[in-house]
N, C-alpha and C positions, 0 to 999 in steps of 0.2 A: 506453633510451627514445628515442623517437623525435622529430619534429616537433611533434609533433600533443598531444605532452603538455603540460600545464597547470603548469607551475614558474616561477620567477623570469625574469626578462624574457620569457617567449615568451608566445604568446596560443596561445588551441586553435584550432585548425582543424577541421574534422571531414572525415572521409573523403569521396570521391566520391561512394559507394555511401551512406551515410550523410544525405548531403545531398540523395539522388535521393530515399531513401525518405522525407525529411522534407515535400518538394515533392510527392511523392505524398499522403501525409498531408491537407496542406493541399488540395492541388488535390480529394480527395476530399468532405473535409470541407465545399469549398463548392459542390459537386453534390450533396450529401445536402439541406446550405440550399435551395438552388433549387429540386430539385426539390417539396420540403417546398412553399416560397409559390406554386408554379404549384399542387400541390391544394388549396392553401387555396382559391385562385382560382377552380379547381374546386366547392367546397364551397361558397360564398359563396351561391351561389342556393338551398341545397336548407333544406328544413325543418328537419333535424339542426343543420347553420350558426344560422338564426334563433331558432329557437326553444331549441335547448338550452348552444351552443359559448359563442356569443353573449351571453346575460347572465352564464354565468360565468367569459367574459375580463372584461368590464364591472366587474364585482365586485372580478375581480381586480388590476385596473391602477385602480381609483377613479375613469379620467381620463374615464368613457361611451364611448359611442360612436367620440370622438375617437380615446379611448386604447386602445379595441380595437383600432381600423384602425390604430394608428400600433406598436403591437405585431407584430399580426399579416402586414400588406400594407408597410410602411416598412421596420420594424428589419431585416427577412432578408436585404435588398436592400443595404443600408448595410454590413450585418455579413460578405456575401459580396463587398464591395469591398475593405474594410479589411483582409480575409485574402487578396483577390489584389493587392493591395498588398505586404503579407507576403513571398507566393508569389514574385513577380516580383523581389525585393532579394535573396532568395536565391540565386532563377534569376541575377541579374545579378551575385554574386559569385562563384558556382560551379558550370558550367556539366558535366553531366556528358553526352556526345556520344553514346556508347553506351546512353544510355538514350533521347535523344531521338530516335536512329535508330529504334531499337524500335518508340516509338510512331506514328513519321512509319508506319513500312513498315507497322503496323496498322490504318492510316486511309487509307492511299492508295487501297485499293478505291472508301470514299467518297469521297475526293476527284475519282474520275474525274467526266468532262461528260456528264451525264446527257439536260439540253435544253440546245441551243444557239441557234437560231433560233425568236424569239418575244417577248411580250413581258417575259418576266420577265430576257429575256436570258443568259448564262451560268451556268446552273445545276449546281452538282454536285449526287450524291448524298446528300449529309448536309444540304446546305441543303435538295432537297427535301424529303425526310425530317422537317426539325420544322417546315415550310411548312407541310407538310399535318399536322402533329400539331399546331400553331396552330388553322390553319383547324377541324382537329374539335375542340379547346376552344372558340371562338369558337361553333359550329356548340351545341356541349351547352350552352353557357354561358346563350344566350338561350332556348334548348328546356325547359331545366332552370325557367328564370325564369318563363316563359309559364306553363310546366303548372302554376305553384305558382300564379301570379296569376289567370289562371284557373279556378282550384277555388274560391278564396275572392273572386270575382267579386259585386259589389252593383252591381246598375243602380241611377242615380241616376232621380227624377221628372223625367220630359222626355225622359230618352236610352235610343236603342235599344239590346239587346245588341250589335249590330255595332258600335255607337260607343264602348262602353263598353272592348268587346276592343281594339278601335283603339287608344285613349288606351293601356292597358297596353301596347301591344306600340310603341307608342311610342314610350314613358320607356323601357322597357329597351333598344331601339335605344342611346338615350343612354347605356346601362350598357354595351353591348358596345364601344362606341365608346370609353369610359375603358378598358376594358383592351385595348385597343392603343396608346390615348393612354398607358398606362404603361407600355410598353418604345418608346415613338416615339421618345425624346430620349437612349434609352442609346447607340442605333449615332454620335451625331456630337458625342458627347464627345471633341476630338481626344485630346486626353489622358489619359482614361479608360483604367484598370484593368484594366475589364472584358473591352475588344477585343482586346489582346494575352495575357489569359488563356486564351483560347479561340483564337489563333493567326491575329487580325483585323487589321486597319489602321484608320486612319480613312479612308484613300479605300474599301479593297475595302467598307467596312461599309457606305455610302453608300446601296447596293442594299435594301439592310434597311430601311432609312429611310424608303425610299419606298415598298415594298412596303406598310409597317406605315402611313404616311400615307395611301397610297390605299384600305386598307381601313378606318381611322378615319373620313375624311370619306365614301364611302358612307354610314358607319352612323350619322355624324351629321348628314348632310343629309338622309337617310332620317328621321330622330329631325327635323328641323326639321319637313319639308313633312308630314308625317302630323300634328303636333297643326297645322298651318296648318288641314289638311285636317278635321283633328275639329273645331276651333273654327268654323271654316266653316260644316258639318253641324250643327251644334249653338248657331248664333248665337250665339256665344261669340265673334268675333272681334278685339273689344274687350281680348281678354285680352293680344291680343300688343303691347301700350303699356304692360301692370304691370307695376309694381318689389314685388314684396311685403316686408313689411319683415322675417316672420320667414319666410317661405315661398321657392321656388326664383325667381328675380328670370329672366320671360321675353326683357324689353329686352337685360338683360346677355345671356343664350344666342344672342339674334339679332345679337348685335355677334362676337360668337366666329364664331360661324357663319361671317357674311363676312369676316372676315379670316382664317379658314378657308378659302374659295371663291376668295379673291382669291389667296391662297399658293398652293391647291392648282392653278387656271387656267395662272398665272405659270409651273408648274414641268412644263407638259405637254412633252414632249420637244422639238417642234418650237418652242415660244416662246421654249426656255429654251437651246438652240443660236442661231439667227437673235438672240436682245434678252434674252444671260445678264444685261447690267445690270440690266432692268427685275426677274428675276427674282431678283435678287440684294438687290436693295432692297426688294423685294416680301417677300421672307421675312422679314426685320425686322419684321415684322407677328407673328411669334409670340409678344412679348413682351403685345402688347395683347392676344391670344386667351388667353393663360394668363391674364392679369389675369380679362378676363370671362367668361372657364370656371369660376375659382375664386368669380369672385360668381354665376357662374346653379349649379354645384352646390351651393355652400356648403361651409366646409371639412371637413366630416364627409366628405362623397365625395371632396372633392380629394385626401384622403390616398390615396384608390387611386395615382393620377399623380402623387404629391410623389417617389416617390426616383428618380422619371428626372429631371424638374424639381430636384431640390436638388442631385444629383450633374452635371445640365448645369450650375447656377449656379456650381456652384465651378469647374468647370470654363472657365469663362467668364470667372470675377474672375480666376483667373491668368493666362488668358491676355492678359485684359485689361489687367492689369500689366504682362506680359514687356513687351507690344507699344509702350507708352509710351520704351520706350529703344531707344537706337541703337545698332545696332553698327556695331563698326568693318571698314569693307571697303577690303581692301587692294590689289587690282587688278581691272580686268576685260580682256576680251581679246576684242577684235570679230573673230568670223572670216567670210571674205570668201563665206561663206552666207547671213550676214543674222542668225545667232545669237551671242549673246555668253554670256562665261562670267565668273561673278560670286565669286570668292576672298572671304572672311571669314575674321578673324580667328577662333580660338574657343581656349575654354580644354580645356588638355591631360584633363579631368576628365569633358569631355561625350561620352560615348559613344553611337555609334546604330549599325545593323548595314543592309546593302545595301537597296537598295530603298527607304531612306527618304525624307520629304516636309518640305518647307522651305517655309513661309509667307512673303511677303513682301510688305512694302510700302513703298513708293518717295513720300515723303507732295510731290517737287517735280511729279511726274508723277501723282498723284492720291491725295489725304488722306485717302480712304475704303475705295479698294479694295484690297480680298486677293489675290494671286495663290497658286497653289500651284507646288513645281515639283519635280522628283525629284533629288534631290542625287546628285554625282556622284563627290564625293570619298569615300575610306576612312578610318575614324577609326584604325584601326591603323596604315596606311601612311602618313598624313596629320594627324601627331596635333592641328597645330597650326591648321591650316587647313580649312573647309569649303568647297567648289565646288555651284554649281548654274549650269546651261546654260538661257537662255532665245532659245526661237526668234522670231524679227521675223514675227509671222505675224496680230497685233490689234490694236485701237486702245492700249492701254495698252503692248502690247510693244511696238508702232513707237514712242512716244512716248519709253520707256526706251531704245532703240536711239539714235532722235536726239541725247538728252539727252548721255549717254554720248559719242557721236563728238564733241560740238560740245564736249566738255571739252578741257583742254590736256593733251598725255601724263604731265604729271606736277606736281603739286604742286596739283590740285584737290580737292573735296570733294563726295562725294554720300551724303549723308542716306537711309537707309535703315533701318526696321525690320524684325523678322522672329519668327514666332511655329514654335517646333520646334526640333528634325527630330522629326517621329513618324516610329518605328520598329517593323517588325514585330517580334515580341518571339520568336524561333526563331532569328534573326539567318546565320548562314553554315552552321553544323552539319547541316540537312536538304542544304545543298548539295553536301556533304562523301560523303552515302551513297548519292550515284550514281554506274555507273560513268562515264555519259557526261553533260555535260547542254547542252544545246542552247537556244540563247536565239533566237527570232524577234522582230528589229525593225521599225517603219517610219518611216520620218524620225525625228523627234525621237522617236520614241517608242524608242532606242537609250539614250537616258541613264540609265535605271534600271540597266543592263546595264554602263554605265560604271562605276558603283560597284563593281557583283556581279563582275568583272574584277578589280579593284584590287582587291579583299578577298583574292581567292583568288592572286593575284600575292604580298601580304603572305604570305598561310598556306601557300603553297608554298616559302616559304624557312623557315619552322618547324620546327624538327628532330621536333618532338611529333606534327607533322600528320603522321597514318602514310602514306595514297595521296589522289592528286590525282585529281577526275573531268578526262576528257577531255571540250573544250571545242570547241563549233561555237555560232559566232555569225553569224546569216544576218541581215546588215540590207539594208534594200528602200529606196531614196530615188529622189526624184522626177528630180533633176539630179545631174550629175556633183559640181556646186560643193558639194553639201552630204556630198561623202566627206572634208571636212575634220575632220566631226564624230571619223573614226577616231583624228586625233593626239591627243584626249583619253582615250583607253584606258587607256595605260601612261603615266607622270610619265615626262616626259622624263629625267631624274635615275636613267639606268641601265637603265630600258626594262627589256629581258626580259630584259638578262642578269642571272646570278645567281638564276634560276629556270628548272634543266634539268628540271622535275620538271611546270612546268605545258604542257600539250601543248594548243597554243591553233590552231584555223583559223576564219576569217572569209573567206568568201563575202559578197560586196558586189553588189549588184545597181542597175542605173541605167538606170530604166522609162522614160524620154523624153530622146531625142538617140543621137547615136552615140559612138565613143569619141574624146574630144579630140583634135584632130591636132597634128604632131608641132609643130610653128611655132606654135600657139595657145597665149598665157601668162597666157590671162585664167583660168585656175584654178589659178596658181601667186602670184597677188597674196598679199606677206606678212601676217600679223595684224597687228591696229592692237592697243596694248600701254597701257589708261593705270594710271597708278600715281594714290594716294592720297593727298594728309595729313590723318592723323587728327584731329578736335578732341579736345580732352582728355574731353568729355564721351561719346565714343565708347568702346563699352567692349565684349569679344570675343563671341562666341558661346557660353552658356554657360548650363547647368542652371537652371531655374525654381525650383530648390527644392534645387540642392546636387546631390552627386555621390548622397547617399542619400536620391534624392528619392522615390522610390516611397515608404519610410519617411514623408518627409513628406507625402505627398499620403494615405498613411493615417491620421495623426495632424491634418493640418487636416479630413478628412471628418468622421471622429469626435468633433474637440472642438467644429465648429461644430453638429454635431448635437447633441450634448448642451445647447453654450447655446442653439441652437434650442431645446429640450424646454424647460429652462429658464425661459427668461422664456416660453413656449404656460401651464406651469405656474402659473407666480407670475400672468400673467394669467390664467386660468381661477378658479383659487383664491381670486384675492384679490378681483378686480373682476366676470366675469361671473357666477359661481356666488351670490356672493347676491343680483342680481336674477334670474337665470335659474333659480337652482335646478336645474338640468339638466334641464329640458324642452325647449328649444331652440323656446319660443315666445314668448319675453318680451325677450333679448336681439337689435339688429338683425344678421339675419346678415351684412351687407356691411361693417359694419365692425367684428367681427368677421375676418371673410377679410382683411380690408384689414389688420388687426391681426398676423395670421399671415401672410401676404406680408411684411409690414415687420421684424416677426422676424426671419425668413428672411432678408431680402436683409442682415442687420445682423449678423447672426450670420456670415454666408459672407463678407462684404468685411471684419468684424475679422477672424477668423480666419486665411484669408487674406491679408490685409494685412501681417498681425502678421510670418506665414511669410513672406512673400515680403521683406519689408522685411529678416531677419533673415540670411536666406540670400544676398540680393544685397549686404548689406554684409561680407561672408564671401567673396563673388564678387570687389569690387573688391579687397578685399586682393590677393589670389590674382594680378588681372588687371593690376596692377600689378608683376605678376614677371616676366609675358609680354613679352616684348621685340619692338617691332615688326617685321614683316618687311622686310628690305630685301635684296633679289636676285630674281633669276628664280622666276615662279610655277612650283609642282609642278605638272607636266602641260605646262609648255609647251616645245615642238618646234622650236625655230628653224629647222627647215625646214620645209612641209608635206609633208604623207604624200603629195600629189596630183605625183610625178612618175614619168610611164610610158617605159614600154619600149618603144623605135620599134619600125617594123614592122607589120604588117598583122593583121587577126584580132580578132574582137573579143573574144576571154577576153583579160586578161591578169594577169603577177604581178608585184607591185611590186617596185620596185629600187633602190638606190642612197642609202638610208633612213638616218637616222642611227641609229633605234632600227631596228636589219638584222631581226632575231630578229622582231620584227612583221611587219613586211615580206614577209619570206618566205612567214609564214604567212597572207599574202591575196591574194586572187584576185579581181579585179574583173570584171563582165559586165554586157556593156551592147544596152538594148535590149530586156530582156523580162523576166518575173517570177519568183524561183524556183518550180520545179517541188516545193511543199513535200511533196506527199503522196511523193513517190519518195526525197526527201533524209531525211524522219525516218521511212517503213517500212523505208527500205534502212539502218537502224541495228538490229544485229542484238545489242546487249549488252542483258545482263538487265532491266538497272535504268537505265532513260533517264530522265532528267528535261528537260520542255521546260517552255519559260515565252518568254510571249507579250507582246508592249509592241508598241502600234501603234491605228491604225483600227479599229474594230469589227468591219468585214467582215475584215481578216487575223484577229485576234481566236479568231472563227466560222471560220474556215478553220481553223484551225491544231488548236481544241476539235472541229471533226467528226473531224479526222483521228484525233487521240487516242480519243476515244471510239469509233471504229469495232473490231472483234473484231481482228484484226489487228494492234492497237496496243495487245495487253496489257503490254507491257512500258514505255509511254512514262505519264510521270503531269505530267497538263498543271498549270499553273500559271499564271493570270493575271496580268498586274502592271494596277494603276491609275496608267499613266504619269500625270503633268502636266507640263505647261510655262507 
């Protein structure tokens, strides 16, 4: 017998192959869901829906109207989270490489940049693909509704047929508007299920967010000024001041509306670069537009938009929670660019994979704001500690720069929260099945890439890891001073040796100045180094919910749903049904809604609470084994990378390095841009993978090239840097 058998002390394991076809299973099982509640969706407008689906789900769940929609438009959505919950605990204990290759190389076609320049900005394939399978649901969805309202069309005494069609084509505005108001809230779930199901982040999803925002408020600013405009026509204008008590409440839909208008203004590109605070503050507004969305529909309709709304809410209470403690940060390290790099403790349990994102907040230098910022350390190589680099380049980053210098090198304290890493969930393995892959940086926009280095630094000394891609990292910087960022590549602690396997070159480029001369020592100023002491109440970097937290973020969805149902039940049952009888004309509907809001928000903060309280006192045991650190950070260089090779000429190749093996492999040039189209056509292996961190216009350079006929062999990949 082998491993894998089931006898006295041993546990089963299941094979690779085994475990691929189980994640396939799953992963199928909740595309069959899906796609089942988009034609529910589909169906919703047509006669068949109404008149015959419709009373006998009603019949069959007892709960009306409610408990059709909470069956039909709720459960599918909850039940394909709790099974990529599932999916994902699997994927994270046993990762089979050869299968993910498979399917990467089966989707790579769509993944090529389909539009680059424009305003949807970076488009692949497969995004626009169900853009437009969206837009024609959207498109039949109000077509479907009109021809039906229109056939059973009664002009009222007073009103023209054109006003009468108006009004109808109105209100369904406001219907097509809910179903996008119900996938608006799934892309910026950071921690949600569903985006690393599908091979998402929370930054790349972002894009989605706002697609699906800016066609929601069309259709619901459409849906306002057209009954402004009937009410008008029809001296009815008196109406937009009722609250009806059983009918749709106008005042509440005109208070959504503007805090609608007000979100959507805040978040137009150019307001939201030049016054990100105002926009930032300004979207805090969504809590009151879902309050008076759910009073101007009434909850029969809000159940369309409850499982983005309930899966954000949980979403939110834990992160809500994490964010209340501190972790404990063990050093930082000012480099003489004006960026600093931030060491945390974390526990040896928390795993993430390259390219991850780290929330922070600094509550001496602002008690409100979030930062994001792309973590740079490797959880394999770096088990105990996390790294993120933040550049001096805003008002909050200078203010964390000063903060930091003006501490004493050692024996200070600086208070810090932080919400993450979110993690792509594909993690190193796509990276693994190219021959070559090519990373394009600019400035800061090189730290995602500092991770994706170190990972593969680790997996190159792996005996299991069969072949390594060869490696080209082109970063672009504005000044010579900011080539310090390259001493965070490799942890000074052995550098490249003891990885003859990973074949690494860096091309460095330095678009303003020429090359430092030889008597110039202002780019060899050393790092400033300060060290920590921790308060006891400091405690490491570590899982929301445990090392089997997927598991638990399945099992709080699920049981807060249920005591949601729960008490929706015991009230409906006990209190509204024998005045209401289920007419929905006798009970007020505002409080009501107000009733199921409060539900809701009691159900996700026990739930939750309950988890998180359970699994952080499980954390402190744990974090209490961790031993603080005390010695040189991972990553740090006692010399800088910044010293050259006299002589004339402006290429040159670094010298004299303690980490040598780096060294060799880079080549600085100064003075002008790489030539990207000539450096990734003139890569002539099968399988290139490039991936891009920088500015939007390098970005757009980098996806026309790849997308041009010529560059079938390279498969782009964006990252959503931050700093």
């Amino acid at each position: 017998m082998d491993d894998r058998t089931l006898g006295k002390g041993r546990k089963y394991a299941p094979s690779p192959a085994a475990a691929a076809v189980v994640r396939s299973a799953v992963l199928l099982l909740s595309a069959v869901v899906f796609v089942g509640w988009l034609m529910m969706w589909a169906m919703l407008p047509t006669r068949a829906y109404s008149s015959t689906w419709a009373p006998k789900l009603a019949a069959l769940t007892g709960f009306g109207k409610q408990g059709v929609r909470m069956t039909v438009y709720v459960f599918p959505v909850l039940f394909v989270y709790v099974v990529a919950c599932v999916y994902l605990h699997l994927q994270q204990k046993g990762t089979d490489p050869d299968t993910q290759s498979r399917t990467s190389t089966r989707m790579a076609a769509w993944r090529r940049p389909v539009l680059v320049r424009g305003p949807l900005g970076i488009v692949t394939g497969i995004e626009l693909a169900f853009l437009l399978m969206l837009v024609a649901l959207l498109v039949w969805f109000y077509c479907a509704y009109i021809s039906v309202e229109f056939s059973k069309l009664r002009v009222k005494p007073g009103e023209k047929l054109w006003q009468a069609e108006l009004e109808k084509a109105a209100r369904r505005l406001g219907t097509v508007g809910s179903l996008c108001c119900a996938l608006l809230f799934l892309p910026v779930a950071r921690g949600s299920a569903l985006l690393p199901l599908v091979g998402l982040t929370s930054e790349s999803s972002i894009k989605y967010h706002v697609w699906l925002g800016n066609m929601a408020m069309v259709f619901f600013t459409a849906h306002g000024f057209c009954y402004v405009f009937f009410w008008a026509s029809t001296d009815q204008i008196h109406l937009m001041t009722k609250w009806a008590r059983t009918r749709v409440s106008n005042v509440a839909g005109e208070l959504a509306l503007l805090c609608g208008l007000a979100m959507w203004a805040t978040a137009l590109p150019r307001i939201r670069r030049r016054m990100f605070e105002l926009f930032y503050y300004a979207h805090h507004l969504y809590v009151p537009f879902i309050v008076f969305s759910a009073l101007h529909m009434g909850v029969t309709v809000f159940c369309f938009v409850l499982p983005g709304v309930f899966l954000f809410a949980v979403d939110r209470c834990l992160r809500f929670l994490r964010s209340r403690a501190r972790v404990r940060l063990v050093s930082s390290r000012l480099l003489p660019s004006g960026a600093v790099e931030l060491n945390f403790a974390k526990s040896p349990c928390l795993r993430y994979n390259p390219t991850s994102t780290l929330f922070i907040n600094v509550p001496c230098v602002s008690r409100l704001q979030w930062h994001p910022f792309s973590v740079t350390s490797s959880s394999s190589l770096e088990p105990d500690t996390l790294s993120v680099v933040v550049k001096n380049r805003g008002g909050w980053t200078r203010r964390l720069y000063e903060t930091i210098s003006s501490l004493p090198p050692s024996g200070g304290h600086l208070g810090v929260s932080v919400e993450g890493p979110y993690s792509p969930a594909a993690g190193f393995t796509p990276l693994l099945r190219h021959d070559s892959l090519v990373m394009v940086s600019g400035g800061i926009g090189i730290t995602p890439f500092i991770s994706v280095i170190r990972e593969l630094v680790y997996q190159s000394g792996m005996a299991e890891t069969a072949s390594m891609p060869r490696l080209l990292l082109v970063c672009v910087f504005r000044t010579s001073a900011e080539l310090d960022m390259l001493d965070l590549l490799v942890p000074g602690a052995g550098g490249l040796y003891g990885t003859p396997r990973l074949d690494l070159r860096i091309e460095a480029f330095v678009t303003s100045g020429s090359e430092p001369r030889a008597g110039n020592d202002a780019h060899k100023r050393p790092c400033q180094q300060v060290w920590y002491k921790p308060w006891p109440s400091d405690a490491p970097v570590s899982p929301a919910l445990g090392s089997n937290g997927w598991l638990w973020l399945g099992a709080v969805v699920s049981s807060s749903f249920a005591a949601f149902l729960a008490l929706v039940a015991a009230l409906q049952r006990f209190y509204i049904y024998p005045v209401d009888r289920d007419t929905n004309h006798v009970y007020p509907w505002a409080a009501r809604t107000m009733l199921n809001l409060l539900f809701l928000g009691v159900s996700v903060a026990g739930v939750s609470g309950a988890a998180f309280l359970w699994n952080k006192r499980r954390s402190a045991e744990e974090g209490k084994k961790i031993k603080s650190v005390d010695g040189p950070t991972p990553g740090m260089s006692p010399v800088s990378l910044l010293h050259w090779a006299g002589g004339g000429g402006v290429e040159r190749e670094l010298e004299s390095l303690p980490t040598q093996p780096l060294a060799q492999a880079t080549n600085v040039h100064f003075g002008h841009r790489p030539d990207l189209k000539r450096m990734l056509l003139g890569i002539h292996d099968e399988n290139v993978g490039v991936m891009a961190s920088g500015p939007s216009g390098m970005l757009e350079e980098v996806a026309t090239i790849c997308s041009c006929e010529l560059a079938s062999n390279l498969h782009f990949q964006s990252i959503s840097f931050t700093w």
